[in-house]
Each structure stands twice: as structure tokens, then as C-alpha cells.
C-alpha positions in Angstrom: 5.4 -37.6 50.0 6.7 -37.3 47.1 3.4 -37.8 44.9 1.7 -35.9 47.6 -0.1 -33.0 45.6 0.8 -30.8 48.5 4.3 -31.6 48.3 3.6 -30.9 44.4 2.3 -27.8 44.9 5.1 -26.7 47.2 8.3 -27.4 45.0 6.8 -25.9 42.7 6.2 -22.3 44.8 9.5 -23.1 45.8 10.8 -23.0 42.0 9.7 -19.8 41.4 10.9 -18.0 44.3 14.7 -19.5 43.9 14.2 -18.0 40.0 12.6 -14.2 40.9 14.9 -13.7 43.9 17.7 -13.9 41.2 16.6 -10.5 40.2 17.8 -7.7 42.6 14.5 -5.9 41.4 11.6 -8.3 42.1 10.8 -10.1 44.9 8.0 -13.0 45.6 5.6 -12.8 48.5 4.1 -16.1 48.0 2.2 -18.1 51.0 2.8 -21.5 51.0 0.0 -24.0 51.3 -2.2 -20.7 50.3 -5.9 -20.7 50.6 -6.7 -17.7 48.8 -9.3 -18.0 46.3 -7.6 -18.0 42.8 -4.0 -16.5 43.6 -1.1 -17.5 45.5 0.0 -14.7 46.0 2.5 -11.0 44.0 5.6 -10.5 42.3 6.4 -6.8 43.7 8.0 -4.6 41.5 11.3 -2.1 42.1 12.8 1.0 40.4 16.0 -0.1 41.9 18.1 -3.2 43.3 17.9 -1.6 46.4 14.6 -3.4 47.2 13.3 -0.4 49.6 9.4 0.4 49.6 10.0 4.3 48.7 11.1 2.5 45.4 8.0 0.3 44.8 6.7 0.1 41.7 3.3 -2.4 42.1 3.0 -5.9 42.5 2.3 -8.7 40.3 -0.7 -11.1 41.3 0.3 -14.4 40.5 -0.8 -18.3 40.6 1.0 -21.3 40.6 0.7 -24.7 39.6 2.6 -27.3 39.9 2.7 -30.4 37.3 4.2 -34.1 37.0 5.5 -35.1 33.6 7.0 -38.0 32.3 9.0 -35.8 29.6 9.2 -31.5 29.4 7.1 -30.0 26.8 9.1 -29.2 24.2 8.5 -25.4 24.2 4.9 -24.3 24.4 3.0 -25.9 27.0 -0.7 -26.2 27.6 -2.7 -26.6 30.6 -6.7 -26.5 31.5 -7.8 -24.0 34.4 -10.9 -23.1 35.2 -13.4 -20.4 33.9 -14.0 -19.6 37.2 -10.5 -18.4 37.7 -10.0 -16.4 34.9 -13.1 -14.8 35.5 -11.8 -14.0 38.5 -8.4 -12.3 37.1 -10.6 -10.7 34.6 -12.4 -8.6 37.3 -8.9 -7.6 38.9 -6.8 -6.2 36.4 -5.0 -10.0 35.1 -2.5 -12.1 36.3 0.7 -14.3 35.7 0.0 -17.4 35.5 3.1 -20.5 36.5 3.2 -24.1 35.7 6.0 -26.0 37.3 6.8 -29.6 35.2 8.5 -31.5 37.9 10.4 -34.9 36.0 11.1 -37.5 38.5 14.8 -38.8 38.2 15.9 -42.7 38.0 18.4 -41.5 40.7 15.9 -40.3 42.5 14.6 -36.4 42.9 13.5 -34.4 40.9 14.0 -32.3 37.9 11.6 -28.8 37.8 11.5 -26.7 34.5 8.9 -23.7 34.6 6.1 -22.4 32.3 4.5 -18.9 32.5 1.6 -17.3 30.6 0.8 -13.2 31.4 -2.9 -13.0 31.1 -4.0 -9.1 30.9 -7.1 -8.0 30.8 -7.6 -8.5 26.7 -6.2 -11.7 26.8 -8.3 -13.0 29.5 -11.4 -11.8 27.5 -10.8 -13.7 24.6 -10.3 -17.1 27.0 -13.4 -16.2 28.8 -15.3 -15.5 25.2 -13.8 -18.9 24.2 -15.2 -20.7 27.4 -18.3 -20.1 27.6 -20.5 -22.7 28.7 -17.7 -24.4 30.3 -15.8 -24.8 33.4 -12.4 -25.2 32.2 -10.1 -23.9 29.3 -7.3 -24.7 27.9 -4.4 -21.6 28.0 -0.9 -21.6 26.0 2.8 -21.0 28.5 6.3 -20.4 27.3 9.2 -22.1 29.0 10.6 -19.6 31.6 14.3 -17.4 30.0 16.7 -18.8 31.5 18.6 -15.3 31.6 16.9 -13.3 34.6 17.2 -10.2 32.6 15.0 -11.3 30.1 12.3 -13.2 32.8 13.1 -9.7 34.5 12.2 -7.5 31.1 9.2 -9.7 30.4 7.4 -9.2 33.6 8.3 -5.4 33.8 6.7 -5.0 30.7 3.1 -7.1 31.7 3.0 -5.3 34.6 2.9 -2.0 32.5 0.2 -3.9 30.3 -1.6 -4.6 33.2 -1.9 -0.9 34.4 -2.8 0.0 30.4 -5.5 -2.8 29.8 -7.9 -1.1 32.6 -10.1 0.7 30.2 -10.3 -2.7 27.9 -13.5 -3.7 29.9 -15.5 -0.8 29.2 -14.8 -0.7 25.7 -17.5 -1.5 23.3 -14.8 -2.6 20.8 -10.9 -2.8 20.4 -9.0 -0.9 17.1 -7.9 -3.8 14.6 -4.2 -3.6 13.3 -6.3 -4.0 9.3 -7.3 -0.6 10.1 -4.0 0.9 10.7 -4.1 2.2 6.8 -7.5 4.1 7.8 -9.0 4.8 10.8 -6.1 5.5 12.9 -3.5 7.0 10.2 -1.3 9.7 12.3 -2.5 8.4 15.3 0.0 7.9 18.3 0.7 5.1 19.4 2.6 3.2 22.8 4.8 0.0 23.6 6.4 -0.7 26.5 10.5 -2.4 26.4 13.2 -3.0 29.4 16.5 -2.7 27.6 20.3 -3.8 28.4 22.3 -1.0 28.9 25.5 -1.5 26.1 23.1 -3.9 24.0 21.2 -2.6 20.6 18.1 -1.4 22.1 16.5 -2.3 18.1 17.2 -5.6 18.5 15.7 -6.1 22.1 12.6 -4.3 21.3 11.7 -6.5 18.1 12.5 -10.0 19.6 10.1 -10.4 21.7 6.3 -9.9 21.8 4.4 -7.0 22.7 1.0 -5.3 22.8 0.9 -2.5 21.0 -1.6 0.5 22.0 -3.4 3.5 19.9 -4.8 6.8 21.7 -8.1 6.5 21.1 -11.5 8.8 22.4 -12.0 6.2 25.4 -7.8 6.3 26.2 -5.7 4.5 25.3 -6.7 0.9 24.0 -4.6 -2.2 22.5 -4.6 -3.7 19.4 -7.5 -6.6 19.1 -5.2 -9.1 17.7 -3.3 -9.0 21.0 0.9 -9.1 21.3 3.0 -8.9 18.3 6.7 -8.8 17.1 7.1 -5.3 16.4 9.4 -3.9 13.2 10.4 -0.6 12.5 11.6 0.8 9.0 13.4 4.6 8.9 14.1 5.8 5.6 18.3 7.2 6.0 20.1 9.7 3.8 22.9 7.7 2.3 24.8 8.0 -1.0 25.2 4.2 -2.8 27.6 4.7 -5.9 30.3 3.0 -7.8 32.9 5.3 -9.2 31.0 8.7 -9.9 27.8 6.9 -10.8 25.2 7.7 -8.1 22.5 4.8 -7.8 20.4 5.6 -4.8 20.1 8.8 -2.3 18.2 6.9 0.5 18.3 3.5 2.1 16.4 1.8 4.5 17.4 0.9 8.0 14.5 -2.2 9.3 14.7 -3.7 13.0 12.4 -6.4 12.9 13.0 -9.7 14.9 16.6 -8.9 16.9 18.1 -8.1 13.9 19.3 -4.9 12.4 19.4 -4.7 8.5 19.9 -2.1 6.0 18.0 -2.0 2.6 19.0 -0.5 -0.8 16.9 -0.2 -3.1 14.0 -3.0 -3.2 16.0 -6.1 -3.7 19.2 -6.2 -1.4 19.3 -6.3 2.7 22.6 -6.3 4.2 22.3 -7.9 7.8 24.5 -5.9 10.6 25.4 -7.9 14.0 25.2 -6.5 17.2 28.4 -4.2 17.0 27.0 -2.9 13.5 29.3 -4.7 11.1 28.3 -5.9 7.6 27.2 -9.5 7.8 24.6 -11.7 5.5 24.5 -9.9 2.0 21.0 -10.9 0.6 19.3 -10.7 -3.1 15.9 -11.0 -3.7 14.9 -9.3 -6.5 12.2 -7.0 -6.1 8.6 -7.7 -8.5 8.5 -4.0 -9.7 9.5 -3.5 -13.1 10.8 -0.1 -12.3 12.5 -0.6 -9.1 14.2 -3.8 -10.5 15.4 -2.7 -13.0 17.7 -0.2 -10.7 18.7 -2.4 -8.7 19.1 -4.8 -11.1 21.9 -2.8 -12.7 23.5 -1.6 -9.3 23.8 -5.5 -8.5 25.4 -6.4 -11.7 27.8 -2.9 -11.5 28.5 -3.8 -8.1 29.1 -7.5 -8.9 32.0 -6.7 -11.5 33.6 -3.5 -9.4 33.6 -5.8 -6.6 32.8 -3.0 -4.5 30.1 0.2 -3.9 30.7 2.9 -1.5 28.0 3.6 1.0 28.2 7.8 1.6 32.3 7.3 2.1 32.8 4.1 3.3 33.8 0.9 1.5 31.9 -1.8 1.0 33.5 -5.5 -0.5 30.7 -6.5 -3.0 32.3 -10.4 -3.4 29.7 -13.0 -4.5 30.1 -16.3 -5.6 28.6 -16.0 -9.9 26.2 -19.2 -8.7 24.4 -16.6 -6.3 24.7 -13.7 -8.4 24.0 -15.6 -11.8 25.7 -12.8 -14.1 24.3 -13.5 -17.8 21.0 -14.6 -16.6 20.5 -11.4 -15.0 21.9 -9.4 -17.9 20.1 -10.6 -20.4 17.3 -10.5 -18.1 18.1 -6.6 -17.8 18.0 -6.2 -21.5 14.5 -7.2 -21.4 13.5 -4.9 -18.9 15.9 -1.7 -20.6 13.6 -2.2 -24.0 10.5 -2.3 -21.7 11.7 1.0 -20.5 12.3 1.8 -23.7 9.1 1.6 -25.2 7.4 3.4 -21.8 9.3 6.1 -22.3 8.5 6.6 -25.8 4.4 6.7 -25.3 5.2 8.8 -21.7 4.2 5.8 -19.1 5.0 6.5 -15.9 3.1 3.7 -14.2 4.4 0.2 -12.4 3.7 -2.8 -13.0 4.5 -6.5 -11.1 6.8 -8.6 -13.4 5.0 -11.8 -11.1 2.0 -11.0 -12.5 3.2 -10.6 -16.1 1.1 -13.5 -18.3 2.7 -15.3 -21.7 0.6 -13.0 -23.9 1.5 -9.8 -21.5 5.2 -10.2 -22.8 4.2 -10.9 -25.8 2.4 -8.0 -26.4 5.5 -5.8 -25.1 7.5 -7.1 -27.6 4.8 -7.0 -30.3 4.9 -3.0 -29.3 8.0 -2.8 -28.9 8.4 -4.2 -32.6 5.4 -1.5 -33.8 6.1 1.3 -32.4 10.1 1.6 -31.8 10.6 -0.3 -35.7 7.9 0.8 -37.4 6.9 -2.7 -38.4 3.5 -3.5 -39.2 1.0 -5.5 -37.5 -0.8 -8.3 -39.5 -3.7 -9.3 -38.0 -7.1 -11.6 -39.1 -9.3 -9.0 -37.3 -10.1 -5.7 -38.3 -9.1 -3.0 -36.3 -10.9 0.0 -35.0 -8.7 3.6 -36.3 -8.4 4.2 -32.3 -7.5 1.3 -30.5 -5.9 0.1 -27.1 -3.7 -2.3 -25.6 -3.7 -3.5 -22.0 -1.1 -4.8 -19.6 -2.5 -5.2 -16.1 -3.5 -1.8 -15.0 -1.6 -0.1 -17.8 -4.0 0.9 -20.9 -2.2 2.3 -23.8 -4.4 4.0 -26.5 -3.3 3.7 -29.7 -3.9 4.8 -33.8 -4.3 2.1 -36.3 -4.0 3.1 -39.9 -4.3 0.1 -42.1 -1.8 0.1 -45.0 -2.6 -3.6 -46.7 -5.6 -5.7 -47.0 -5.6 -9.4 -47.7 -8.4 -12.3 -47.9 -8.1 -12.9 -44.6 -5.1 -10.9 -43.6 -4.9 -7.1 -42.6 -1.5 -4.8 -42.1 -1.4 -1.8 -39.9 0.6 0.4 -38.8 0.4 1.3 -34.9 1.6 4.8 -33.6 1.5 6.7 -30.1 -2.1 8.3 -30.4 -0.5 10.9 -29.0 2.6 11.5 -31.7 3.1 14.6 -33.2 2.0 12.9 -36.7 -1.8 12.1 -35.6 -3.8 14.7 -37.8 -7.6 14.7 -36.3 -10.7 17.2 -37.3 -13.5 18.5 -35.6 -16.9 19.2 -37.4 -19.4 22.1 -36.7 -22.8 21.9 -36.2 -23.3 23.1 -39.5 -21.1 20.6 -41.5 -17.7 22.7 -41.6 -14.8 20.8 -40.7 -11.3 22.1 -39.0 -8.1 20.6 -37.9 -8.3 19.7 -34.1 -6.2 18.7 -31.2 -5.9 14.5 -30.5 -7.6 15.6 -27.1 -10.9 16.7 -28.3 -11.3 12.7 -29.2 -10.7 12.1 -25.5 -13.8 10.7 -23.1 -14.1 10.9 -19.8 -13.6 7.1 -19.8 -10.2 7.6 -21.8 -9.2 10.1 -19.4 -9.5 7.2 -16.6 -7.8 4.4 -18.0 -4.9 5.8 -20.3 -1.8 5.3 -19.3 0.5 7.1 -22.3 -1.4 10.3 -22.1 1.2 12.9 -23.1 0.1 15.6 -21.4 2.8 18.3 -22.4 1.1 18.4 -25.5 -2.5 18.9 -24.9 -1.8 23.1 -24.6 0.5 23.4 -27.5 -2.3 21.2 -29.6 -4.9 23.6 -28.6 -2.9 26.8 -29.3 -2.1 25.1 -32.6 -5.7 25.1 -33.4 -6.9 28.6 -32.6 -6.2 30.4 -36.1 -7.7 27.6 -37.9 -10.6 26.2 -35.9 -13.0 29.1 -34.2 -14.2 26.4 -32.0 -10.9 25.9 -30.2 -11.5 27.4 -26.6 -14.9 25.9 -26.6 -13.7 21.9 -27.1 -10.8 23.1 -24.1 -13.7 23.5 -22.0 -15.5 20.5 -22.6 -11.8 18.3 -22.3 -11.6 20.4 -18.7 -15.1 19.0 -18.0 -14.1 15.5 -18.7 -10.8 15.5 -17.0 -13.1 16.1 -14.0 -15.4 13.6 -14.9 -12.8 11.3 -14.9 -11.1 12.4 -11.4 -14.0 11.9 -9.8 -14.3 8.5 -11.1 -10.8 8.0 -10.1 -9.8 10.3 -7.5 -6.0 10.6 -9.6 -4.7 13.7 -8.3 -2.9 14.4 -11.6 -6.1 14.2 -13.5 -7.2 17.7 -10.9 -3.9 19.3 -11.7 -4.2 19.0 -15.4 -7.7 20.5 -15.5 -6.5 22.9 -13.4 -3.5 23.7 -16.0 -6.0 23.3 -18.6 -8.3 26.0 -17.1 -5.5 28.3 -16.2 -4.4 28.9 -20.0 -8.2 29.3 -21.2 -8.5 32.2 -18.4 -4.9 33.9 -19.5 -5.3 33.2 -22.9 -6.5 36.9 -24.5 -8.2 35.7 -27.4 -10.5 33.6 -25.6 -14.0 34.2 -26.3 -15.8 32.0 -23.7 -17.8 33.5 -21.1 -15.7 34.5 -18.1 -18.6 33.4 -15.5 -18.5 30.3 -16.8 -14.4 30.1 -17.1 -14.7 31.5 -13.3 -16.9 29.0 -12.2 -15.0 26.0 -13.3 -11.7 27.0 -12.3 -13.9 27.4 -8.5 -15.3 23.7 -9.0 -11.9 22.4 -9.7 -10.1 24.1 -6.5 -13.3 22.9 -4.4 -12.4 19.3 -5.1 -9.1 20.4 -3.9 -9.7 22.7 -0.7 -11.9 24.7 1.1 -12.6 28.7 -0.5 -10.8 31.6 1.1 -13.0 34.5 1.8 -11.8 36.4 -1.0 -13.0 32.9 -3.4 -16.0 33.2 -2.1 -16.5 36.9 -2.2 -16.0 36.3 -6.4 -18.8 33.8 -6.5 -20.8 36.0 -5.0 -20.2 38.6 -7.5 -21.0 36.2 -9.9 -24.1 35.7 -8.6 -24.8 39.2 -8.3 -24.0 39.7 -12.3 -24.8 37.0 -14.0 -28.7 37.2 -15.3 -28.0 32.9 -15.9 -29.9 31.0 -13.6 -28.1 27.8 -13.9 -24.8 29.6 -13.5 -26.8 30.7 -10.2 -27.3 27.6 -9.2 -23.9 26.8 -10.0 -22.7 29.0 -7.5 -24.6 28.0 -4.7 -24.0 24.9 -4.9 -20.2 25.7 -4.6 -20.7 27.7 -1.6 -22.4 24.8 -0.1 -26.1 27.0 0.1 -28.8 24.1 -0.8 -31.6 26.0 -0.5 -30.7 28.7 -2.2 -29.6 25.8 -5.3 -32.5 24.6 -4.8 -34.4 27.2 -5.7 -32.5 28.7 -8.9 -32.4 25.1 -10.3 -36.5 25.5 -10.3 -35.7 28.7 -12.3 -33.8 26.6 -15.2 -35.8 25.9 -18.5 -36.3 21.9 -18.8 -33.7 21.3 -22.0 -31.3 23.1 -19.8 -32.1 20.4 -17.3 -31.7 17.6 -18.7 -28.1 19.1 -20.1 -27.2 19.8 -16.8 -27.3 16.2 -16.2 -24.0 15.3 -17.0 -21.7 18.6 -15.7 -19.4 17.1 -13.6 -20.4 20.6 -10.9 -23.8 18.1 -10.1 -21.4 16.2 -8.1 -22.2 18.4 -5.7 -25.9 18.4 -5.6 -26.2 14.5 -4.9 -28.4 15.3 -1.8 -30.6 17.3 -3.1 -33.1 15.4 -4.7 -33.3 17.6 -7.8 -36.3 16.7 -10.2 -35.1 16.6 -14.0 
């Protein structure tokens, strides 16, 4: 008998009733020697350990199988069924599938150990996808908890997945977690977790796996990619100093695979065990040049103090100097201090990865650093152009090269800021008259997209500097508005919209500015239309504008703003030809893309 695949099939329904009757809240109807067509029979489902029907929550459909081996698998287990099962689960609503190993015992007997797999509805479409054209598939099973609670958590939890996964068949496609950046930013978004009562409900929800679902316009769908191992990461208002010295305002508090940790700045995570007292203490320093170099110094501080405070709590900062590595990591916080150093000087506020830092990258920092801080000159086999630029991964810096000794061979410079207070530049007229001018009149589009030191607090002051002296001042502010918008809509940096917008402002306030006002009014309303929509008393102006103005490609201007093609359409027919083809380059024909205009 004890071969018999009856027999088999029977210990094994046998083993899983004995293990879901330890639960007060499930209970097994399961037929043996059934003849039911795929199943064996449900798990049913309770609110309560009472067990009583007015507390029924649903049932379970379940198979079982039962399986001599030699050995148990040592954790995941595979095992072939047929397609023509899981087809059949996949027009229910899923089911849970059981494999019992049964080990046959020198002393005779036999030793069981049980496997389960849940199958919803999205999981059973991928198998079925996978098998076609066959008649039997391979599926994955984890050994069975031995703690009821969690068997008991586990199957609550499918059965809620079940009940969700419904709407899966009629879906023409399932939401990708890659698109969580995009498409479904703000979205809401559903999991379902049993927890222990006087347990950290954190920790339970992130150990185990779980489908995760987003509220879609057909309902509410799960994530392609199926379960996952959920984390979660809340920023917390905490105080971290030493002494009176205040290092960070916020930390982090993660919950990501059982475990509770809380994170200060980028580099440190201290691990909290189930009660919430300080465990592990671990360093890894972060890759940010900025954000290391924070909590570089709060490390090092912390190291020698032996201690930070956390709001008003005490915490023992004790390391061993092998983990720590205390003159390695202060000289290496020298070299990052001069980095700051130098960004500070030419106004960088950018990142960079220190990773991603190449031999001639530092190099190149300390060559600036050595220019610009020192005043040392730069010797050099090439010849430099007067305005030149450096670049350190995404960071461009635009510099002024005035060459102060030339060699056979050999050239000295001397690099400055082009931004510094020292750069003298001049503007000529049309008719051959030069006048001192503002360092931003040689700014392009381009430059307005890539630089990095742009010291913006003096592009105002430069151009008020200008206005006795050069009687084309508030017409090169116009044209540097007009490339700061070329360039934001090249690069969509918000700070680039804001300084136009500054820009504008002081040409509008300004009272001896002798520009136009239609055409002051109608870029100050092309910069707030990459911004927002008009209010009604916006678009009431442009109207008036349109009313007044006897220029036809300020008409057109307007229109376009108010979003009236036809009425573009036609004014722009109005425009003389050179007009046209100047009109080609105004950053305002951003907005008339779709209207195939003929130049």
C-alpha cells in the first residue's frame, strides 16, 4: 500500500488538513479519493476563531498532490502540472496549489514536508503564456511556515488577491512598476497584510511578498512584474547634533525586508530590533560630493565626541578606528572642503558622483583650484580661446583666459571666473561705436544651457551699470531674456524661467527704459505661458494689445499666446518676408509648431 498512488495521494490530503485545522480561522473541506476535475476541494475562510457561517469570509479552491522523494527539496521546489489545469484555474478566479514530499524512513513510515504555490489570476496567465503548445509546465512552491500564523497570514492575503485579480482577464495590458516615475505618479495604490497584534506591523509587512495594485480606468489592476518585497521610506523631523552644532533637521525612517532602520544623512543606517533599540551601526559613504561631504564631517565629529544626540536623546557613537578609518577620511575630507571651496567661489550649486570622477576629472579640480583660488598661471602647448570652458561630468564652467607670456612652444594664462567683477567686455553698434557692456550680453542660448557657474546676482546690477554709458543697454536685456528662453526650452531648468522672468520684471519697472511696452508686455506673457495657464484679466491685456498695436507680427504674437491659430495664421500672412525669416528664431514660435507656417 504503501507505494500505492492512492495511498499517496491520501497522506498527503491528510497532511494538509492536520496543518490548516491548527488555525482556529481556516478550515479544510477536502474529499478524499476526489474526482473533481482539477480541484480537490477549499480552504474556507473566517473573520473569527469561532468558526460559525455568519462569519465566513470565502473559500479557498485548492489541489493537492502528493510526491515520493528520496531527499526534501532544499527550499524551492518544482513540479510539472498540466496546461489543462491551469487553464482551468485561470477561468475560476486561481487557486492554491499543494505538493506533499513524503520521505520513506529506514524505520519504516514516513516523513511528509509540504510545498504550496498561490496561483492568482496574473500568475496563472504568465504560466499559461509560457505553455503554450504544451501539455505540461513546470510551476515554482515554497516549503510550507512552519508557524500557523504565518501559513495563516499568507493564505488570508491570496485570498484577497484572488477577489482583486478578477478584472486581470479583461485587461488589454497590466501597469509596469518602470512606469511608477511616469504614468501613475500620485496614483493610489493597495496591498493587502495580516499582522500579529504586539509585533512591528513594518517588519511583517516588508518580509514577505506581495502584489501590489494601482487604481487604474478599468479598476484596480496589479503590478505586471507580479509579488514583490515591499519598502517604505518616511522622511522624520529629528534634530542630529553634537554640542550646539546642528548637522541634519530630518532623517529617514526605511522598513524594507523585516527590518526597521533609520537613516541620517546619505551614508549611515542605524538598524533598530523589534522593541526599537539601536542595533547594527552602518557606514557606507554616500557617492554625492555634496551630501558626503556632510556626513563625512558628522561621522568624523561623531567619531571623536563619541556621541551625537538624536532630538534629546543620547546616542553612544563607539567604533572601532579600523571601521571608521580616521585619517583616511580626513584627509579625504580635505579634498572634498577645497572642492567646495572652489564651487563656491564661481557660484556652483550642482552635484556631482565622486564614482564617476576620472584621473583627469581630479586633476582638473586641482588645476582650478590652483588658477583660480592662487592666481597661478596656466602653461599650456595650445592656444587658448579668450572665453573658454572646462567640464566635469555634467558641470560646465565658463571661463576668461587672458594670456600673460608666450613661449616657442609654451603659453601662460591667467584663468578667472567669467563672471568676476574684473571682466571688462564691450558691445559695438551698428555703426561702429563701441561701449562698455555687461559679461551677459556674450551669453548664447547654448551657454545659458550648459553653464554651471553662472552668477546670476549679477546679471541686473551689470546691466544697470551700463545704462549711462551704453544707449543700447535695455535692448541687449531683451535679447539675453530671449535666449534664457531659448535655452529653457532646450532644457526645461526651471531656474532658467525664473531668471527671465526676473530679467523681464526690472526692464518693465525700470523708468528709463525705452523699449516698446507691447513688446516688453508680450514677453513677460510668453514667459508666464511656459509657466501656467492666463487668468482672465492676462488675457484681457493681450487683447488690448491686439486692439493697439498697428504691428502685425506683434498680432500674431498674441494670438498665438491665446492659443487662436487661425487668427495667427492669418496675421503672420500680413508680415513682410525679412520679418519672416527674423521671426525664425524668437523663442514665442515655440508655440506655432503646428501650424505649418511658410517662411
Amino acid at each position: 500500500m504503501a507505494g500505492n498512488s492512492k495511498w499517496i495521494e491520501g497522506e498527503a490530503v491528510d497532511f494538509i488538513k492536520t496543518e490548516i485545522r491548527k488555525s482556529k480561522r481556516m478550515f479544510p473541506y477536502i474529499d478524499d479519493d476526489d474526482k473533481t476535475p482539477s480541484w480537490d476541494g477549499n480552504i474556507f475562510l473566517y473573520s473569527d476563531s469561532i468558526g460559525e457561517k455568519s462569519n465566513l469570509l470565502g473559500k479557498i479552491p485548492i489541489q493537492v498532490k502528493g510526491h515520493k522523494v528520496t531527499s526534501f527539496p532544499h527550499g524551492k521546489m518544482k513540479y510539472r502540472v498540466e496546461v489543462a489545469d491551469l487553464r482551468n484555474y485561470y477561468n475560476d478566479k486561481g487557486v492554491l496549489y499543494f505538493v506533499v514530499c513524503l520521505r520513506e524512513l529506514e524505520e519504516g513510515g514516513f516523513e511528509r514536508q509540504g510545498y504550496y504555490a498561490c496561483l492568482p489570476i496574473v500568475k496563472l496567465k504568465e504560466l499559461l503564456d509560457k505553455g503554450k503548445n504544451q501539455t505540461t509546465i513546470t510551476i515554482e512552491l515554497f516549503p510550507m511556515p512552519d508557524k500557523t500564523k504565518e501559513l495563516e497570514s499568507s493564505l488570508f492575503a491570496f485570498y484577497d488577491d484572488l477577489g482583486k485579480q478578477v478584472g486581470v482577464r479583461y485587461a488589454k495590458k497590466l501597469p509596469s512598476i518602470h512606469d511608477l516615475a511616469d504614468e501613475y505618479s500620485g496614483q493610489q495604490f493597495e496591498f493587502t497584510a495580516m499582522v500579529e497584534k504586539k509585533k512591528n506591523p513594518w517588519n511583517q509587512i516588508t518580509s514577505s511578498y506581495r502584489y501590489l495594485y494601482v487604481k487604474t480606468a478599468n479598476g484596480l489592476l496589479p503590478f505586471k512584474e507580479g509579488p514583490c518585497k515591499l519598502a517604505f521610506m518616511t522622511d522624520r523631523i529629528a534634530s542630529i547634533k553634537i554640542g550646539e552644532h546642528v548637522y541634519y533637521e530630518t532623517t529617514k525612517v526605511k522598513h524594507q525586508s523585516g527590518k526597521t532602520s533609520i537613516i541620517i544623512g546619505d551614508s549611515m543606517e542605524i538598524f533598530l530590533d523589534e522593541e526599537g533599540c539601536i542595533g547594527k551601526i552602518q557606514i557606507n559613504m554616500t557617492q554625492s560630493f555634496r551630501h558626503r561631504l556632510v556626513d563625512l564631517e558628522f561621522i568624523l565629529d561623531a567619531y571623536r565626541a563619541k556621541y551625537f544626540f538624536f532630538n534629546e536623546t543620547k546616542i553612544d557613537f563607539v567604533l572601532p578606528n579600523d571601521v571608521i578609518k580616521e585619517k583616511e577620511k580626513n584627509e579625504h575630507l580635505e579634498v572634498l572642503r577645497k572642492i567646495k571651496n572652489l564651487f563656491d567661489y564661481l557660484h556652483i550649486r550642482q552635484d556631482f558622483l565622486l564614482n564617476k570622477l576620472k584621473a583627469k576629472d581630479w586633476d582638473l579640480l586641482e588645476l582650478l583650484h590652483s588658477c583660480l583660488l592662487y592666481h597661478k598661471p596656466y602653461i599650456t602647448r595650445k592656444k587658448m580661446d579668450i572665453v573658454c570652458q572646462a567640464k566635469i561630468q555634467d558641470i560646465c564652467i565658463l571661463l576668461l583666459a587672458t594670456e600673460i607670456q608666450k613661449k616657442i612652444g609654451k603659453h601662460s594664462y591667467i584663468l578667472n571666473d567669467f563672471f568676476e567683477e574684473t571682466a571688462v567686455f564691450a558691445c559695438e553698434t551698428n555703426n561702429g561705436d563701441s561701449y562698455p557692456a555687461s559679461v551677459f550680453v556674450a551669453m548664447t542660448a547654448e551657454r545659458y544651457s550648459t553653464c554651471s557657474n553662472i552668477n546670476w546676482e549679477r546679471q541686473i546690477p551689470s546691466y544697470k551699470k551700463m545704462i549711462r554709458d551704453n544707449p543700447e543697454t535695455f535692448n541687449l536685456a531683451n535679447i539675453d531674456v530671449l535666449r534664457i528662453l531659448k535655452a529653457y526650452d532646450k532644457t526645461k531648468n526651471k531656474e532658467l524661467i525664473s531668471r527671465a522672468e526676473d530679467l523681464q520684471s526690472w526692464l518693465m519697472k525700470e523708468k528709463n527704459c525705452n523699449l516698446p511696452y507691447d513688446l516688453m508686455a508680450i514677453n513677460k506673457y510668453q514667459i508666464i505661458k511656459r509657466s501656467r495657464e492666463f487668468t482672465e484679466k492676462e488675457q484681457l491685456e493681450i487683447r488690448d494689445i491686439i486692439n493697439q498695436t498697428e504691428d502685425e507680427s506683434f498680432r500674431f504674437a498674441c494670438y498665438l499666446l491665446l492659443g487662436e491659430k487661425n487668427a495667427a495664421k492669418y496675421h503672420y500672412a500680413k508680415v513682410d518676408e525679412q520679418t519672416k525669416v527674423d521671426m525664425k528664431n524668437w523663442p514665442i514660435m515655440r508655440f506655432a509648431k503646428d501650424l505649418n507656417l511658410e517662411i
